[in-house]
N, C-alpha and C positions, 0 to 999 in steps of 0.2 A: 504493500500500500504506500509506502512510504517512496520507492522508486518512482511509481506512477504518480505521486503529488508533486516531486522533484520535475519529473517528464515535462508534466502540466504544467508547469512553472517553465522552464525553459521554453515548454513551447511557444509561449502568452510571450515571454521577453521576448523571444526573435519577433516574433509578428510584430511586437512594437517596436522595435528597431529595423525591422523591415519598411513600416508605415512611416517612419522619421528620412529613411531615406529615400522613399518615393518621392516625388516631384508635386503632390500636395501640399499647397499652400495652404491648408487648410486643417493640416493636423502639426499639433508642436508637442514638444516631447521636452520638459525640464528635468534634468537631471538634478535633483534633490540630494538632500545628505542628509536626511535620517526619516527613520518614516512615525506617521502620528501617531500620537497617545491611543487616542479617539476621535470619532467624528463629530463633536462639541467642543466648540472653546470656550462652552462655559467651563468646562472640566480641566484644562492644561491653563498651560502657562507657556509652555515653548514654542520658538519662533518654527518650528517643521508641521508641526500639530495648527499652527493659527493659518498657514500656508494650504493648508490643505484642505481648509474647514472655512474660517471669515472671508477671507481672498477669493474664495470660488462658488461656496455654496450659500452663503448667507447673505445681509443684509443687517444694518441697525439701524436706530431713528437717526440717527448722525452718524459723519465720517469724516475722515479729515480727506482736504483735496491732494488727488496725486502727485506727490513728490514732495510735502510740504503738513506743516503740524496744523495747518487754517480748518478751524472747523465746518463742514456745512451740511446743507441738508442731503437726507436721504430716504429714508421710510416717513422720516416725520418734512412737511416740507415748509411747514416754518414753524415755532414757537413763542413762549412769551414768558418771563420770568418776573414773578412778584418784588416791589419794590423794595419788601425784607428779606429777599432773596431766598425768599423757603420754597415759593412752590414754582414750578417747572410744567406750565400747561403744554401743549404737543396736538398741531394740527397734524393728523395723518393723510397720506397720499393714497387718492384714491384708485381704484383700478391695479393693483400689485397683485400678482397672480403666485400662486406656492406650486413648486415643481412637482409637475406630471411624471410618474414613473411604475414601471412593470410591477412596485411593491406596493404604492400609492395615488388615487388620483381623488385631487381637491374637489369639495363643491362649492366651494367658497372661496371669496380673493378674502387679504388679507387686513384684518381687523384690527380695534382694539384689542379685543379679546386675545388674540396673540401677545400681543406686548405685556398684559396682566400676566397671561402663564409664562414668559421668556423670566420675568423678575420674577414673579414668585415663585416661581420652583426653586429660585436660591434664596426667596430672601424667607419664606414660609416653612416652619418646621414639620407642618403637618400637610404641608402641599404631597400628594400622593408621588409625587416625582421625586422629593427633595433627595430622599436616599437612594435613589436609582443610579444604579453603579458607581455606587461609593460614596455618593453625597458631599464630594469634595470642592467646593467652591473658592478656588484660593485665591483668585484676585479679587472676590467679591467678600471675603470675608478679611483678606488680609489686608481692603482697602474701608474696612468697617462699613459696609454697606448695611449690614443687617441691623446697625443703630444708627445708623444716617437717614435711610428712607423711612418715614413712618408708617406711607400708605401708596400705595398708588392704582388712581379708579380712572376707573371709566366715566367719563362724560354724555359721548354717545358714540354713536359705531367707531368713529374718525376724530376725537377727542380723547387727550389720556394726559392726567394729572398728577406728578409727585408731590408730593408734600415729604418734608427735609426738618428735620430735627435740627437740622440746625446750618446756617450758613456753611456754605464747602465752593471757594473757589473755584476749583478744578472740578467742578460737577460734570457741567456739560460737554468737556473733555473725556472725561470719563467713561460716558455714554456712548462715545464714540469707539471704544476698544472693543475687542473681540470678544470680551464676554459677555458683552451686553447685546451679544446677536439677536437675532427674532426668531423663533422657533414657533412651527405652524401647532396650536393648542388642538384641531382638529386629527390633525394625524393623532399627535398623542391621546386623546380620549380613544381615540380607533383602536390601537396600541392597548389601551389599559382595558378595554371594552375584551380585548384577547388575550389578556393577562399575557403578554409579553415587550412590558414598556421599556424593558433593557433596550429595544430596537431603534430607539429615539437617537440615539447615539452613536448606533453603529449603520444603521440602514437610514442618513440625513435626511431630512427634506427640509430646503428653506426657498428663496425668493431670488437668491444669488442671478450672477449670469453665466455657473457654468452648475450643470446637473450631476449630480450621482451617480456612478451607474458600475464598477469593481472597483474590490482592493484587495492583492494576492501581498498577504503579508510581506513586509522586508524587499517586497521586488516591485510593484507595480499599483498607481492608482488611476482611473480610468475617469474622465469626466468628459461629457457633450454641454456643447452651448446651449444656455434656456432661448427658443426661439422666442418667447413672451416674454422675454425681459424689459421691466418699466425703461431701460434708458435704451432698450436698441440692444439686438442680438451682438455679441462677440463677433469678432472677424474670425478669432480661429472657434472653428467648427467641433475639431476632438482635441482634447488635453490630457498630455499622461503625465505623469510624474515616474520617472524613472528612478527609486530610490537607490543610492550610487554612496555609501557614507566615505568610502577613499576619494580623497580629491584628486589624486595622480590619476585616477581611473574616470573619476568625472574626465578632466581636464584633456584624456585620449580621446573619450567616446564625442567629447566638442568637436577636437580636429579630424574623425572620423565622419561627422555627420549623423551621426546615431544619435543626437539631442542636439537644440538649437538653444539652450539656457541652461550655463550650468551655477551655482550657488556657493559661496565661501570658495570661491579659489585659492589654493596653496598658495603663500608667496613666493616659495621660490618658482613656480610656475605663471606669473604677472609677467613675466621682460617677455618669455618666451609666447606668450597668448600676443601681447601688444607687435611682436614682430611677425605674427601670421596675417596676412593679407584676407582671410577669409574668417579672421574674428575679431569679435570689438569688445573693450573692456571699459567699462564705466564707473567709476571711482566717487565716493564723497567722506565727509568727515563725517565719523561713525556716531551714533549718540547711545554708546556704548561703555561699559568699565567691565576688564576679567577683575576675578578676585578668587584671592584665599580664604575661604570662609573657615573657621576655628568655634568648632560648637564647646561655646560658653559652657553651657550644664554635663563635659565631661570633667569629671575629678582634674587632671591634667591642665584642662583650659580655662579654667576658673580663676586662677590668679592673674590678672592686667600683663604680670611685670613677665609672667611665661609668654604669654601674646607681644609683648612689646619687643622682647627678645626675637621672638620669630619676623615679626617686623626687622629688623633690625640685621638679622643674619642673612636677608634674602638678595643679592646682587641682580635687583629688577633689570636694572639696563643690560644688563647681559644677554637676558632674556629678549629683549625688542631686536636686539642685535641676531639670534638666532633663532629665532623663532618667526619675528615678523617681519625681519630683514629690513629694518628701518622704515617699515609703516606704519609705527606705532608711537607709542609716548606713552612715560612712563604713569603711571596714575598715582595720585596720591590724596585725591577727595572719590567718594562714592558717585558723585556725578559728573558728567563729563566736562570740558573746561567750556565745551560750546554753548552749554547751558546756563540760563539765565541764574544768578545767586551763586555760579560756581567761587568757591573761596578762596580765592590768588595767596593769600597773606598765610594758610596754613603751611606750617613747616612738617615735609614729608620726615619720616624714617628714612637717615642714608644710610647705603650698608658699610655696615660697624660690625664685625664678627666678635673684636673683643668686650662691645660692649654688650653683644648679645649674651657672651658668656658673666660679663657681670651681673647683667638682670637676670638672668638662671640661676646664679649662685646667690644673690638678695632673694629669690623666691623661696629656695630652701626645695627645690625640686632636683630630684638627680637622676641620672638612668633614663631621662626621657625615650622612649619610644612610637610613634603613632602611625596608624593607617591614612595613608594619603589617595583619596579617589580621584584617579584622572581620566576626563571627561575621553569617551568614547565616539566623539563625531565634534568635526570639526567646527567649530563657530566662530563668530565675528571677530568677538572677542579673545578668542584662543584656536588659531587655528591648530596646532598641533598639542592634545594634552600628554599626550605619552611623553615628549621630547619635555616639553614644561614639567612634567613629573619628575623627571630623570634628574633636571637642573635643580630643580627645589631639592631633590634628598641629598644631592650632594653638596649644597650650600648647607645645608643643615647639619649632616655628618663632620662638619668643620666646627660645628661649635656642642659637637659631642650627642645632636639628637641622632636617633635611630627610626629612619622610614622605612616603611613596608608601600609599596604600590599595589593598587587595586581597581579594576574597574569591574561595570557590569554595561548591559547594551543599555541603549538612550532610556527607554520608560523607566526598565528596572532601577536604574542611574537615579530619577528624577523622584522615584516615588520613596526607595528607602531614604534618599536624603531627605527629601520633605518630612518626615515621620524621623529624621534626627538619630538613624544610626551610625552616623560617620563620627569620624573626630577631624580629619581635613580634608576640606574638598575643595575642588577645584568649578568656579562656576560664573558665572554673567551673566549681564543682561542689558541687552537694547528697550531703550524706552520706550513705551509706547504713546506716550502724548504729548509729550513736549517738555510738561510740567515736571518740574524738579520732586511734588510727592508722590512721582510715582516710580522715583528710586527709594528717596530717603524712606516714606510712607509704609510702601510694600515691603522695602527690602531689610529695612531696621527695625520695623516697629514693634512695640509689644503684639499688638492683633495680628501683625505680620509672623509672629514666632509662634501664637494658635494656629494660625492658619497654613504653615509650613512654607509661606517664600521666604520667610526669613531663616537662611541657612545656617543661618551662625550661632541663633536661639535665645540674641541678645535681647533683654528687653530693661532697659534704661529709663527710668520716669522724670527725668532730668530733658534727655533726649524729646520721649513722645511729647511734652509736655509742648517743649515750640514747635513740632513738627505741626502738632496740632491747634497752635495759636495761629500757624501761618496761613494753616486751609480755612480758619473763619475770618480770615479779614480778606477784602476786597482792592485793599491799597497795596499795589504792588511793590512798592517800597519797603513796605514794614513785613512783607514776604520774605524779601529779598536776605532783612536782616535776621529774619529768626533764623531762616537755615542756611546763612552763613552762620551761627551760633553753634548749629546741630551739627555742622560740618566738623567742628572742633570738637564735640564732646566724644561725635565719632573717631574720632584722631585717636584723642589721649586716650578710651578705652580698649581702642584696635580689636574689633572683633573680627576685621578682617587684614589681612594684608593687600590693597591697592595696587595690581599687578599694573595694569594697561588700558588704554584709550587707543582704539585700534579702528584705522581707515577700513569704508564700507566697500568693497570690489564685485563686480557681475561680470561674467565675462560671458557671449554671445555669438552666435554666426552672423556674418556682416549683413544678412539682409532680414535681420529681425528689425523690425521698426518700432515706434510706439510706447517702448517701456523706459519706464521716469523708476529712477533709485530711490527706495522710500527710506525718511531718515528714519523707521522704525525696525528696519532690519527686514523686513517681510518680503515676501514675492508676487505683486498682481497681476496677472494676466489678461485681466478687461484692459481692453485698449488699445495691445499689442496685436501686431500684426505679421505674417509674414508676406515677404515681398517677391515678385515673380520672377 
């Protein structure tokens, strides 16, 4: 059984790299490098999993415009926000049709009532979905959603209302990210009607402009353009995702022709793309940070002065030098420096080995040892973690620690760190809205360390305290100042070490047209074209 699953499998890839090199314009083939969690970005968090789910199959009441953090409309096609800034009314767009397919077909275009069940299946504890496959809502819960929104109703079919506990800046930004997708409430009554609502997640249906239609684990995802899409069908017709996690072997299958988009190009692989005549590379400033994360609640990590140490032993610039071959910059705040609040005036950790060794000898810790997780697919942020692995234990072994390396494949990777069985790990993350709480926020916060994006497990009430004075106030100034404040208090506790700020790169066959670099790391494919 197992041969003939393999069979089936190789079969499916040639036919798809058979169709990549036929002379239709009309089928494109992105080679990917990891494949998704699930088919819900309410459920992840990683930038392969949002690629393959909000990017193609969904839809939210807002989005930000291509290439750019500018908010605007989308399901919703205008709204209006109360003068106290609590409620958030929402005209919706009418006539939006929910994808037709062999597993579903709609009798209804899309409502209010969708947008009720999209939020409250996360924000509702007894919503009959909330626990369906797993009930993990981590940007929703690690961005405190669940005590932010009060309510949110219906007005009438094409009117829907949040009411807000309380002033939050970044709301309507917010609403724009992938978790805040639309998911058709009809399917899923259908679904729970057949006691089998796991399918909501695995078998999509949303509004997107590209449809559902396979996905052969690890190797292939299979989408056709929605011909009813509100803004005008897609130019390309079929879309596969070639999942590819080696970039040497993306980067063949480019100059091969076997995919016309490949994802995280290798850097030493950049000179060599830019000197083929038959491929184009696209470069921006990443709104990105890799880090060291050091989970706080092990015995081991608990003391500052052990974290500061490890700060302090780690020769980052070495790293930019061979790892990202000078496309990078070294990091030394949590948010990137292109980002608004970033905090110029902090002083990084410079590598000091001997002082690393004196802050291990003041903690009264000896014999250190730790498991270091290095990331298994390569990202923006770090394209090579095996090699980053390799440098960190040997930087370490100089001031007497003891690393063990370890990975596991991308979910597995994503899901035990989130649940805090590591002691180091290696991890990033590309922003998703521009705003600065949705590094420090997510990735610091107390609700962030329930909610498992916060990797490190830190939770500071010092910290959340401005994090959270900065989202109620309106004045971008007095923003500006609290989390440059928070920037510092993250410093002196170091619960990470601040690897890199790493340039965004796509690289392309020269007659793909149409596609804009998103500064949020992601892949869209509405838009683009191939040319004849």
């Amino acid at each position: 059984m197992k041969k003939l699953t393999i069979l089936a499998a190789a079969i499916f890839l040639l036919a798809s790299c058979k169709s990549v090199t036929s002379k239709k314009a009309d089928t494109f083939v992105y080679c990917s490098e990891g494949s998704p969690t699930i088919f819900n970005p309410q459920l992840v968090t990683d930038g392969a999993s949002f690629n393959a789910t909000t990017e193609t199959i969904y839809d939210k009441l807002v989005n930000f415009e291509r290439g750019t953090t500018n908010v605007i409309p989308e399901l919703a096609q205008a709204w209006e926000i109360s003068k106290d800034g609590l409620e958030y009314t929402f005209t919706l767009r009418k006539g939006v049709k929910f994808h037709t397919t062999d597993y579903f077909k709609p009798t209804r275009e899309f409502n209010a009532e969708d947008v009720l069940f999209s939020v409250n299946r996360q924000l509702d504890k007894k919503n009959p979905y909330h626990m369906v496959n797993g009930g993990s809502y981590e940007y929703f819960n690690s961005m405190d959603m669940g005590n932010l929104i009060k309510k949110v109703e219906k007005l009438d079919d094409y009117t829907v209302k949040f009411t807000l506990s309380k002033r939050e800046a970044p709301f309507l930004a917010n609403l724009a990210m992938g978790f805040m997708s639309i998911l058709s409430k009809e399917y899923a009554d259908k679904l729970l009607a057949a006691k089998t609502p796991e399918l909501l997640d695995t078998q999509p249906i949303g509004t997107g402009p590209f449809i559902y239609q396979k996905y052969i684990k690890d190797s292939t995802i299979r989408y056709a353009a929605n011909p009813e899409y509100f803004k005008g069908a897609a130019d390309i017709k079929k879309l596969v995702f070639a999942i590819t996690p080696d970039a040497s072997v993306r980067f063949q299958k480019l100059k091969a022709g076997e995919c016309q988009f490949v994802s995280h190009p290798n850097p030493v692989d950049i000179d060599l793309m830019k000197q083929d005549k038959s491929i184009k590379v696209v470069e921006a400033p990443g709104l990105n940070v890799g880090y060291l994360a050091m989970n706080v609640e092990n015995p081991k990590l608990k003391n500052k002065l052990v974290r500061q140490a490890i700060n302090y032993a780690l020769n980052k610039s070495s790293y930019i030098k061979a790892i990202y071959l000078g496309s990078a910059e070294v990091a030394k705040n949590p948010i990137p420096p292109t980002m608004w609040s970033y905090n110029d005036e902090v002083k990084d950790y410079d590598y000091n080995p001997e002082k690393a060794k004196e802050l291990l000898a003041q903690s009264g810790q000896k014999n250190l040892s730790f498991e270091l997780w290095t990331l298994p697919v390569s990202r923006p942020y770090n394209p090579n973690g095996k090699k980053m692995g390799e440098l960190i234990q040997a930087d370490l072994a100089k001031v007497g620690i003891k690393v063990k390396l370890v990975t596991y494949d991308w979910p597995t990777y994503l899901e035990k760190s989130k649940n805090g069985e590591h002691e180091l790990l290696q991890l990033g993350w590309t922003g998703d809205n521009g705003d600065p709480d949705n590094f420090l926020n997510v990735l610091l916060s107390c609700s962030g360390t329930k909610a498992g994006s916060n990797r490190s497990r830190w939770c500071n009430k010092s910290f959340d305290k401005l994090i959270d004075e900065a989202k109620e106030t309106s004045d971008k100034q007095k923003r500006i100042q609290y989390y440059m404040q928070a920037q510092e208090v993250f410093k002196e506790y170091a619960p990470w070490v601040t690897l890199a700020h790493a340039k965004t790169f796509r690289a392309m066959r020269d007659n793909v047209a149409g596609y804009k670099i998103s500064p949020f790391g992601t892949d869209a494919f509405y838009g683009v074209k191939i040319k004849e």
